[in-house]
ZALO-184715 format. One line per 5 residues: number of its first residue (from 1); their letters; for each residue x, z, y of N, C-alpha, C. Coordinates in steps of 0.2 Angstrom, whole numbers, plus 5000, padded with zeros to 4 digits. Last residue first. Layout:
residues N
NUM) A) X,Z,Y,X,Z,Y,X,Z,Y; ...;
This chain:
residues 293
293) XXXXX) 4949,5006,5138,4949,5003,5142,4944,5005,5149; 4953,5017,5126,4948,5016,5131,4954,5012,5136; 4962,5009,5111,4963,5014,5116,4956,5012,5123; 4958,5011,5093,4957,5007,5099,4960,5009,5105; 4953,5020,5085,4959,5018,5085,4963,5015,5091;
288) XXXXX) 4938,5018,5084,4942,5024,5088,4951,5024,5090; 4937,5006,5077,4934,5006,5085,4937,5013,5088; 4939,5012,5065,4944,5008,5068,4943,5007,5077; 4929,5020,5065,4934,5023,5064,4940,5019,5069; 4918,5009,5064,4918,5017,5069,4924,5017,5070;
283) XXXXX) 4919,4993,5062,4919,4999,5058,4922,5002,5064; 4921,4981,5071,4914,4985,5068,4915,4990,5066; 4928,4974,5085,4929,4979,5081,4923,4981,5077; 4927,4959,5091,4926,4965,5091,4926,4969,5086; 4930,4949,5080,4934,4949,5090,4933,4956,5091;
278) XXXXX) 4937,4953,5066,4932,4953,5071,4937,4951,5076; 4945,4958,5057,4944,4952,5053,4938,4951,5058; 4961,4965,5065,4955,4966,5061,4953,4958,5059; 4974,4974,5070,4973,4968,5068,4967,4968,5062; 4982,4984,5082,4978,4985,5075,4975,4978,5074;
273) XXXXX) 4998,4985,5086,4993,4981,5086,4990,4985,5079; 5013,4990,5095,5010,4989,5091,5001,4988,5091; 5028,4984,5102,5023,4985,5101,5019,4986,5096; 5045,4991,5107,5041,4992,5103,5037,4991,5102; 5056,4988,5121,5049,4988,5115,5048,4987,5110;
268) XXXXX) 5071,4984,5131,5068,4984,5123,5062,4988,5124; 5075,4991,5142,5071,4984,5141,5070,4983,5133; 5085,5000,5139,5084,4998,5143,5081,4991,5143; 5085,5012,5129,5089,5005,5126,5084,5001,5131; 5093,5026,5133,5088,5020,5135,5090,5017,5130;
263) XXXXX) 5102,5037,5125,5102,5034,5131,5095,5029,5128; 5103,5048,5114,5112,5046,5117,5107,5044,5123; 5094,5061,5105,5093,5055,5112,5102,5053,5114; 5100,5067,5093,5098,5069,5097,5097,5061,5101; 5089,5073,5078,5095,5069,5079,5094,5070,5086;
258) XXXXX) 5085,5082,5067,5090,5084,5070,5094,5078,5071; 5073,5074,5062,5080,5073,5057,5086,5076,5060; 5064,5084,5064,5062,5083,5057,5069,5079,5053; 5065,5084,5077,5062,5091,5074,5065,5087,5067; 5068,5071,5083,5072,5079,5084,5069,5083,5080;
253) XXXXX) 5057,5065,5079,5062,5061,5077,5067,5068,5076; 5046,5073,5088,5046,5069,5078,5053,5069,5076; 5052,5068,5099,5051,5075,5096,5051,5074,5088; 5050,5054,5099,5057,5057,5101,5057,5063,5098; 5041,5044,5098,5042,5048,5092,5048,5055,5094;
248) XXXXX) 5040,5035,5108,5034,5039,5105,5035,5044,5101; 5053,5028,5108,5054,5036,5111,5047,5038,5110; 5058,5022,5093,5053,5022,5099,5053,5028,5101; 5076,5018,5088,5069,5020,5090,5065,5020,5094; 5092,5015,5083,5087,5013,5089,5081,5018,5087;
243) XXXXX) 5105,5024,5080,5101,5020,5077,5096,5021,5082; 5123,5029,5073,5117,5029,5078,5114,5024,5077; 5127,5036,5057,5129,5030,5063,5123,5030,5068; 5130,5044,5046,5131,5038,5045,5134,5033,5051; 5124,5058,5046,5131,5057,5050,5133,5050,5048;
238) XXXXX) 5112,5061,5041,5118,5064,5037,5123,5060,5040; 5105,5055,5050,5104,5064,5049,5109,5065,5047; 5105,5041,5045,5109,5043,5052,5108,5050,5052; 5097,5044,5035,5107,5041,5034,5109,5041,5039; 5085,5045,5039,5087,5050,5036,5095,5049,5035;
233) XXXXX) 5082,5034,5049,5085,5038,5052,5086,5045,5046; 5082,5024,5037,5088,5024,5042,5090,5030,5048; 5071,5030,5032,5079,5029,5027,5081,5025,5033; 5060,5026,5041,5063,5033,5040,5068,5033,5035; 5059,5013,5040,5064,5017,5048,5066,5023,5046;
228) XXXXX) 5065,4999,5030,5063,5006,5032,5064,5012,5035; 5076,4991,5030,5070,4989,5030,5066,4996,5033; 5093,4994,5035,5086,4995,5033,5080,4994,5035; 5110,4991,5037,5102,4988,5040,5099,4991,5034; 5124,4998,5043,5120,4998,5040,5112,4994,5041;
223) XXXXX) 5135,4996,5053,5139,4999,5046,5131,4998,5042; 5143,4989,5065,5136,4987,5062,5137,4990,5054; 5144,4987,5081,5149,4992,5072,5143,4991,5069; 5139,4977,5093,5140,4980,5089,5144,4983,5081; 5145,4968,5105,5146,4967,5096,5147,4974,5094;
218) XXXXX) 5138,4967,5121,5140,4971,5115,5140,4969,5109; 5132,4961,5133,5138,4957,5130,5141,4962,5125; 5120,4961,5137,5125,4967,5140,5133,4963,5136; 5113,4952,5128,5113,4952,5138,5120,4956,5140; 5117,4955,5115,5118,4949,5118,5121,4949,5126;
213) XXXXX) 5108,4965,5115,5114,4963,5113,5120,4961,5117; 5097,4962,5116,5098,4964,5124,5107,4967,5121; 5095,4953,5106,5095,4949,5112,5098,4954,5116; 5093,4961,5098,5099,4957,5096,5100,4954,5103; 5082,4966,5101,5089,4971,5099,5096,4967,5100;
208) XXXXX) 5074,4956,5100,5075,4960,5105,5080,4966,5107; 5075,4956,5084,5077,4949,5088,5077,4952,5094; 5069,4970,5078,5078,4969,5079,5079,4961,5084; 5055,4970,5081,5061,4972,5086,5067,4970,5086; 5052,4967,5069,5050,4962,5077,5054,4965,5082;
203) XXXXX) 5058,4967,5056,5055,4971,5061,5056,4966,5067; 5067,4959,5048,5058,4959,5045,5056,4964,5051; 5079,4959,5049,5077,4955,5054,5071,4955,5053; 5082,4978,5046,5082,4972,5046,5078,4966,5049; 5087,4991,5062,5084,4987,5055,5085,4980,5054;
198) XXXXX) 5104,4998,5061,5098,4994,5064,5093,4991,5059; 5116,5006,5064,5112,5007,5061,5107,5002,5064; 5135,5009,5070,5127,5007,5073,5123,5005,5065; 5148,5020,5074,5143,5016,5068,5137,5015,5072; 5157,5015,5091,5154,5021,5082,5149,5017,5081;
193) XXXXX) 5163,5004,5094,5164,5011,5093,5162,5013,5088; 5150,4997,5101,5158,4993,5098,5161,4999,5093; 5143,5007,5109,5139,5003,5103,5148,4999,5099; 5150,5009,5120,5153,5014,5116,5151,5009,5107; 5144,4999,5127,5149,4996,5126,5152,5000,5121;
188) XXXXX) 5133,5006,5134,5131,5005,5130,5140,5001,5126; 5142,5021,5137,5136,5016,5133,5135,5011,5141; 5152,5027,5139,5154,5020,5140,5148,5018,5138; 5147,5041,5129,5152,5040,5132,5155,5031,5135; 5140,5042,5121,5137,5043,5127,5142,5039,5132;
183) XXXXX) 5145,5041,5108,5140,5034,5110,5138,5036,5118; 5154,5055,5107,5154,5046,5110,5150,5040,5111; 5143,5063,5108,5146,5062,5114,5148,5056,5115; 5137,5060,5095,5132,5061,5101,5137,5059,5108; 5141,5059,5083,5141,5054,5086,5140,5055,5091;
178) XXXXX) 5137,5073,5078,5144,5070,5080,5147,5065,5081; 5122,5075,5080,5126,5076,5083,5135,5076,5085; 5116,5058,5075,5118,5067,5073,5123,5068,5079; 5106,5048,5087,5111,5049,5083,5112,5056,5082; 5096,5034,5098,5098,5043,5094,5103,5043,5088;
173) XXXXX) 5091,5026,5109,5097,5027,5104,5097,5037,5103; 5075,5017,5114,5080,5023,5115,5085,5023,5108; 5062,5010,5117,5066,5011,5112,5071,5014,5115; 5042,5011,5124,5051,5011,5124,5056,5012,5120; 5030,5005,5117,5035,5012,5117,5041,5007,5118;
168) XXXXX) 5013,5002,5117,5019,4999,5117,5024,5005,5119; 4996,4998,5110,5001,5000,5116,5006,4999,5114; 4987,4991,5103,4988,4998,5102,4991,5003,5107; 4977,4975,5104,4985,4981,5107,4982,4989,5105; 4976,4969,5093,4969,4970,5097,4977,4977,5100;
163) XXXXX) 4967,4950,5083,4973,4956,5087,4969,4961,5091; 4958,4942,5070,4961,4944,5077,4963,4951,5078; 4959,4932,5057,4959,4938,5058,4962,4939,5067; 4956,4919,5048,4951,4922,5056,4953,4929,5055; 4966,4909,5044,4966,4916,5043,4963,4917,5049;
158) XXXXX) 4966,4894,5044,4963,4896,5040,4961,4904,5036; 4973,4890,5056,4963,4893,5056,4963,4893,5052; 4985,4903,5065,4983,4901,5057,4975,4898,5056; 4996,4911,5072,4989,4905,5072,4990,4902,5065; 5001,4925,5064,5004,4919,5068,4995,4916,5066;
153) XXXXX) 4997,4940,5073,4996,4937,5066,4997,4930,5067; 5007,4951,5082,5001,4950,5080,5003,4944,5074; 5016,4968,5076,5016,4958,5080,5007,4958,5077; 5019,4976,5070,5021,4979,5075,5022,4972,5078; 5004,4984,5064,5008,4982,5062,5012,4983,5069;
148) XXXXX) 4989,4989,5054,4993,4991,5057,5001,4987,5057; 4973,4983,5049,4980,4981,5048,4986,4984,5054; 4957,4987,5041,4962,4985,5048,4970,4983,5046; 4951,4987,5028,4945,4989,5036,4954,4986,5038; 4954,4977,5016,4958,4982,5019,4952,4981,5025;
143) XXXXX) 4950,4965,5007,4953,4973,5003,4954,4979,5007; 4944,4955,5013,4940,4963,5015,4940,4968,5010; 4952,4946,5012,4949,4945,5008,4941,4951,5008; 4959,4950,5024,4955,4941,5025,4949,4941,5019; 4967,4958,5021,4963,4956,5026,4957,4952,5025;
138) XXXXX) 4976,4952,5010,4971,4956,5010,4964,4957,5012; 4982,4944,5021,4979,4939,5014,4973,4944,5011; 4989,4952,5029,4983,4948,5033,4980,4944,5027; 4998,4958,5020,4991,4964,5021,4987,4957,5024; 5006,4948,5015,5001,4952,5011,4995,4956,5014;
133) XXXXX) 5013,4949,5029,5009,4941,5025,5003,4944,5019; 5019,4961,5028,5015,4959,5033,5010,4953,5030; 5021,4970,5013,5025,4965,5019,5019,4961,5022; 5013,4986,5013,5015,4979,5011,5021,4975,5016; 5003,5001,5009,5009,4997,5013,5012,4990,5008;
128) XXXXX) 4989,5008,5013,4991,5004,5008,4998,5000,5012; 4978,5022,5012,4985,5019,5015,4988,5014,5011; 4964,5028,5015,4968,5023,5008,4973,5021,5013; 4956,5042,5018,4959,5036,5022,4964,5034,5016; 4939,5048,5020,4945,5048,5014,4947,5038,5016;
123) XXXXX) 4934,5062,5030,4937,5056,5029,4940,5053,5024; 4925,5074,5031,4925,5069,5025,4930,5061,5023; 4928,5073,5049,4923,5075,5041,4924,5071,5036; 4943,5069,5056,4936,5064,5054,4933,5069,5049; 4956,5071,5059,4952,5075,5056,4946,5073,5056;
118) XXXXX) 4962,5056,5061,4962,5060,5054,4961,5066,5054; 4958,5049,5071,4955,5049,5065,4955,5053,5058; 4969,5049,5078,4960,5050,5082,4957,5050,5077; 4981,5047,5072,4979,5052,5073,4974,5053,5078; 4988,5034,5069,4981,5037,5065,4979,5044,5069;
113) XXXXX) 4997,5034,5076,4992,5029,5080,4985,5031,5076; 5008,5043,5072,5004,5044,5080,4999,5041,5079; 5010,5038,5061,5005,5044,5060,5002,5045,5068; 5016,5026,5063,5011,5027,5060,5005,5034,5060; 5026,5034,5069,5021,5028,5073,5017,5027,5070;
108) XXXXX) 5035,5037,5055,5032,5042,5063,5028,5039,5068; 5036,5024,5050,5031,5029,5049,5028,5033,5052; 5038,5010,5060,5040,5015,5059,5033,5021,5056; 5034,4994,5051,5031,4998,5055,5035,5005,5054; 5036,4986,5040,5042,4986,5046,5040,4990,5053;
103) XXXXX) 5026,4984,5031,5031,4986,5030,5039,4990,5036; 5013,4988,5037,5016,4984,5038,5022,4987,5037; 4997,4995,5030,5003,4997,5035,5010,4993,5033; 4981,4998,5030,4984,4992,5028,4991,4992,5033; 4967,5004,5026,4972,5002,5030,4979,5001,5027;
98) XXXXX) 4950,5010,5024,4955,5007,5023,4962,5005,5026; 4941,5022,5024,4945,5018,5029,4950,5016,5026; 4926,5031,5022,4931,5028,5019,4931,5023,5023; 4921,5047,5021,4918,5041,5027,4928,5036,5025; 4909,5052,5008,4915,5050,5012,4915,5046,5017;
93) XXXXX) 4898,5067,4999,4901,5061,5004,4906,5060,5009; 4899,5071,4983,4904,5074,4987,4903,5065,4995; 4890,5067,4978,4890,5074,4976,4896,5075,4983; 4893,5053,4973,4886,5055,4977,4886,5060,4979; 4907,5053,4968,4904,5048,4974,4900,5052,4978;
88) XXXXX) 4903,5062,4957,4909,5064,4963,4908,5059,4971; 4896,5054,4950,4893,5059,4951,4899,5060,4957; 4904,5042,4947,4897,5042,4951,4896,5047,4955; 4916,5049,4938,4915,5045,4945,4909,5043,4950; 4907,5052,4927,4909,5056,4932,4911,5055,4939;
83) XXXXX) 4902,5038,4921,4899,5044,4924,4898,5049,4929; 4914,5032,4920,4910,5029,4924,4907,5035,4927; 4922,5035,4907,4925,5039,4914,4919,5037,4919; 4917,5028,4898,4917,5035,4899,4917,5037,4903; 4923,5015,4904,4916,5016,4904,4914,5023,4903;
78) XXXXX) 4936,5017,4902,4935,5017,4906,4925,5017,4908; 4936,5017,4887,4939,5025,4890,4936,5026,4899; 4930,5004,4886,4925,5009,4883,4927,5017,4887; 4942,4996,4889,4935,4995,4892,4932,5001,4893; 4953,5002,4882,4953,5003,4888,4945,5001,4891;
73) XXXXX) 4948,4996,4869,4949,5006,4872,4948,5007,4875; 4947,4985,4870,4943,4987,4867,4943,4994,4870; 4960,4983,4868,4957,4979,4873,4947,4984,4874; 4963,4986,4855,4967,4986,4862,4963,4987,4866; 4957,4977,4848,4952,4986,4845,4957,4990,4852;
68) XXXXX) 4960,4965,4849,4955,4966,4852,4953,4976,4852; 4971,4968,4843,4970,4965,4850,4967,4968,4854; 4968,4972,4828,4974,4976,4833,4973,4974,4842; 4960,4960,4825,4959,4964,4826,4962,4971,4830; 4972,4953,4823,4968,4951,4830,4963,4957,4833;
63) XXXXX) 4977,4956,4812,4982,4957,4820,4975,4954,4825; 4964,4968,4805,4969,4960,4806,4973,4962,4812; 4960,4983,4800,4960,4978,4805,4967,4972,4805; 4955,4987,4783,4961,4990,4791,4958,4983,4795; 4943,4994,4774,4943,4991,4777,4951,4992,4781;
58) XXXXX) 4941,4999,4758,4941,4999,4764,4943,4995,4768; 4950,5002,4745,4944,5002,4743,4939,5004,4750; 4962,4990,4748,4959,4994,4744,4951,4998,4744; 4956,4984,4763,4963,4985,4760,4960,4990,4753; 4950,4970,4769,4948,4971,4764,4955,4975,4762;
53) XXXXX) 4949,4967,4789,4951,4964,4781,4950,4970,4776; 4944,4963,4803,4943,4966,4798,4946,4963,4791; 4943,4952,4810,4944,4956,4814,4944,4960,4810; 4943,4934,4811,4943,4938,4808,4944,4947,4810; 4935,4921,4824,4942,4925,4820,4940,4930,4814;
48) XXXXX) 4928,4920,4834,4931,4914,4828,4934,4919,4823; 4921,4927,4844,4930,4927,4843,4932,4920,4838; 4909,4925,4836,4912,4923,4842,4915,4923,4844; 4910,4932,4822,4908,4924,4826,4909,4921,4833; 4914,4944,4828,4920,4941,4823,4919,4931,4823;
43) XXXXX) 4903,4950,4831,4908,4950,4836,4913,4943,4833; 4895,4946,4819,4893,4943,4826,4898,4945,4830; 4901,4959,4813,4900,4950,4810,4899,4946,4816; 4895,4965,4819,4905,4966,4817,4905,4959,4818; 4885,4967,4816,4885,4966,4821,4891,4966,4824;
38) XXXXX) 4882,4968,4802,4879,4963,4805,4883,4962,4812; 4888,4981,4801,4891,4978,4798,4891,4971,4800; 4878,4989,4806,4885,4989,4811,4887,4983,4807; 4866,4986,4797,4867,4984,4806,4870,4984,4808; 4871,4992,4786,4872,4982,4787,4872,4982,4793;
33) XXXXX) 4871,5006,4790,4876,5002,4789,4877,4995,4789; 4859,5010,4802,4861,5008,4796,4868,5006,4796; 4865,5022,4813,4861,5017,4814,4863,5016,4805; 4870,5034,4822,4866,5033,4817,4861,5029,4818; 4886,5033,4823,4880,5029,4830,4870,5031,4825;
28) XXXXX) 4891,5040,4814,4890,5040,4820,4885,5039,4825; 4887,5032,4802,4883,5041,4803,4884,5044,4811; 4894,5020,4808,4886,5019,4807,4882,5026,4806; 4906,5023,4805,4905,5023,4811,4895,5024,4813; 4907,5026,4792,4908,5035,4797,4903,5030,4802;
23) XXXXX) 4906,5014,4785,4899,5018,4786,4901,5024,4790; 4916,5007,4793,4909,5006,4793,4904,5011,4794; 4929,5014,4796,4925,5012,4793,4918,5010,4795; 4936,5023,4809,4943,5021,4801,4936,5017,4796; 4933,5025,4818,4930,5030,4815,4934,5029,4810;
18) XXXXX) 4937,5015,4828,4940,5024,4830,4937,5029,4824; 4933,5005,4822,4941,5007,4823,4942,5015,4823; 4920,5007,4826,4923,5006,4817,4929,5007,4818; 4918,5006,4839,4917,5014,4835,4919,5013,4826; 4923,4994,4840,4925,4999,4843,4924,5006,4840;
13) XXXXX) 4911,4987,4836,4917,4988,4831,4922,4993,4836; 4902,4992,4846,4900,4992,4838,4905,4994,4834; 4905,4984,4855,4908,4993,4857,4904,4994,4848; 4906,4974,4853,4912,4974,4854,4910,4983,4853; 4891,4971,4853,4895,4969,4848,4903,4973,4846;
8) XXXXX) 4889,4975,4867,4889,4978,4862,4889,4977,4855; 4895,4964,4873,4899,4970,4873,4896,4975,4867; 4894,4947,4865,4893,4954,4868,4896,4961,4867; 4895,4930,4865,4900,4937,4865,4896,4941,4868; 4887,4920,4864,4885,4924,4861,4890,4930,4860;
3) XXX) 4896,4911,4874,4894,4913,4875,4888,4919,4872; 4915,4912,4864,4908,4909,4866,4903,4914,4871; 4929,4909,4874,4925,4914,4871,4918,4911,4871;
């Protein structure tokens, strides 16, 4: 695009589109007619192209024209909208937090760990969920104030993002009540038995799942994996299969999917971390997130 490209060239013939001519456009903007006409002309020089064609006793627009008069709306519709979003800015103040929720992070631990901050005055908190690698790119780039996950961030020097404990939960087995007896029944070895549920390998726990597997010498029934904890514990609500957790959540879990505690999952954790673009923490909000040492 050359150099001599201007919006206000551009918003010139924006208003010839939307008026269907020259001269509506020019009793609009009430300016002369040659001056819009002039000023078409110098869009059309700098694109190269033609923008305008001659149909009967009038103008329509080229296929480029079509592009551009595209391209064109969205600027302008959005330029419209500028104003108002200003005034709303200034008229209504916020205290804005970004965050950045790891795909593999339990939602109901999600809500525990925000909870120092969410009745904050004014707060307007942006939740943005990804696969891990995405939020610390974000990070990095200061699309996101922090990152909730459930590991820290592999060494990387060319990603200065540092860790910062949130604490850690014990996992336990829950299931619908008509699994309830038998998984009690010979646990953990009952896991052979009735359906198990378990996430996929993208949560830092299943490899400590697999391992205290392992230890106790159990081959799990393995009827489901999910990336997502609450679509595994809503298919365990509906009678699917028992499935792990953090006992953080254990009421959460019982109120909301009617599932009951079977037993421990004796030595397995859950950690979680808030991961910032500091060794110390700057932003207020995240510094509350924190736990007092």
């Amino acid at each position: 695009m050359s150099l001599q490209f201007s919006y206000r060239h551009l918003y010139y013939f924006w208003v010839v589109g939307k008026e269907g001519g020259i001269a509506k456009a020019a009793e609009r903007l009430g300016m002369a007619v040659q001056t819009v006409s002039t000023q078409v002309r110098e869009l059309e020089r700098s694109l190269g192209c033609a923008l305008l064609k001659p149909a009967g006793r009038g103008l329509v627009l080229t296929e480029s024209g079509l592009v551009v008069m595209g391209q064109a709306e969205q600027i302008f519709q959005l330029g419209e909208r500028l104003p108002g979003l200003v005034h709303a800015a200034s008229s209504a103040p916020t205290v804005r937090l970004a965050v950045g929720i790891s795909d593999s992070l339990p939602k109901l631990v999600v809500r525990r760990l925000l909870q120092p901050v969410i009745h904050e005055p004014d707060l307007r908190l942006l939740c943005h969920e990804d696969a891990f690698e995405g939020l610390l790119a974000d990070l990095a780039l200061h699309k996101l104030d922090v990152v909730l996950a459930d590991r820290t961030p592999p060494t990387n020097p060319n990603l200065k993002v540092y860790s910062h404990a949130l604490g850690s939960s014990p996992m336990a087995w829950y299931g619908p009540p008509e699994w309830v007896d038998q998984a009690r029944a010979g646990f953990p070895a009952s896991l052979e038995k009735v359906p198990v549920l378990l996430p996929t390998q993208h949560a830092s726990a299943r490899a400590r799942l697999d391992q205290w597997f392992e230890q106790a010498g159990v081959r799990p029934r393995i009827v489901g994996e999910f990336q997502d904890s609450a679509l595994m514990a809503t298919f365990s609500s509906a009678g699917m299969g028992v499935f792990p957790a953090a006992q953080w959540v254990d009421s959460k879990l019982r109120q909301r999917y009617e599932v009951q505690c079977i037993a421990p999952c004796e030595g397995v954790e859950e950690h979680f971390y808030a991961i910032g673009t500091e060794k110390r923490v700057m932003h207020p909000l995240v510094q509350r997130l924190l736990p007092t040492r």
